[in-house]
N, C-alpha and C positions, 0 to 999 in steps of 0.2 A: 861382734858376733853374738847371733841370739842361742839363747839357753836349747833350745832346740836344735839349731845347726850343729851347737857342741858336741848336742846328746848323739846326733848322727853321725859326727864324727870318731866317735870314742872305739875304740877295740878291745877286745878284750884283755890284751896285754898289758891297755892304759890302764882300765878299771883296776888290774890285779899289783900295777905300780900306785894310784891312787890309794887302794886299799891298806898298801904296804906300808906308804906314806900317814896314813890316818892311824893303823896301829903301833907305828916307832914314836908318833909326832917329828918327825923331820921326814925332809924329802932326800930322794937317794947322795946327793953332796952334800950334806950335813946340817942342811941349812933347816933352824927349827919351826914348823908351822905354828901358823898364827891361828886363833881361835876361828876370826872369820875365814881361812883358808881349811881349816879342818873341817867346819860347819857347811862351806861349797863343795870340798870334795866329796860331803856324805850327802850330801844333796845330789851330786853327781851321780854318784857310786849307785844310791837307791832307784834313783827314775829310771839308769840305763839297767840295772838289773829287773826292774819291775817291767820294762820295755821286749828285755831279749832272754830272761830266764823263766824256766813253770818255779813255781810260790817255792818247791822243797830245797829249790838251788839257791833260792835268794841268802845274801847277810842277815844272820837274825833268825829263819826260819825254824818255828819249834812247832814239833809236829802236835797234831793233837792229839789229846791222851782220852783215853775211853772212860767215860762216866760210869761210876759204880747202877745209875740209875737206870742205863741204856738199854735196847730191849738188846737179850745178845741171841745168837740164832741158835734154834730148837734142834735136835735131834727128833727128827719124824719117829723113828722107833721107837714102839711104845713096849714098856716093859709087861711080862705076865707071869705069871706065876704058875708053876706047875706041877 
């Protein structure tokens, strides 16, 4: 089976067992993943999520923070004195 046929195959419910699996390190019956089985399921985990989510749903996503340098938006009202 190609890395593709997989990624097609995958459901969301697999992903969020994969996922489950890569955060305990074992799989649901106790059995302890192996480095290279951790390292393919986060390979999985990220293509199908880069495939079928927007960027803020992804694993990992840290939104970006606003630069002190940024231009920030004006207030058109202009103050006067009276």
């Amino acid at each position: 089976m190609s890395f593709e046929t997989l990624l097609n195959s995958l459901s969301p419910q697999v992903i969020g067992s994969l996922k489950r699996a890569i955060e305990l390190g074992k799989w649901p019956d106790g059995r302890v993943l192996t480095d290279e089985q951790r390292r393919r399921c986060g390979q999985a985990v990220s293509a199908w999520e880069q495939r079928n989510l927007p960027p803020e749903s992804r694993t990992g996503f840290v939104p970006p923070k606003e630069s002190p340098c940024a231009p920030r938006p004006t207030d058109e009202r202009k103050l006067t004195w009276v």
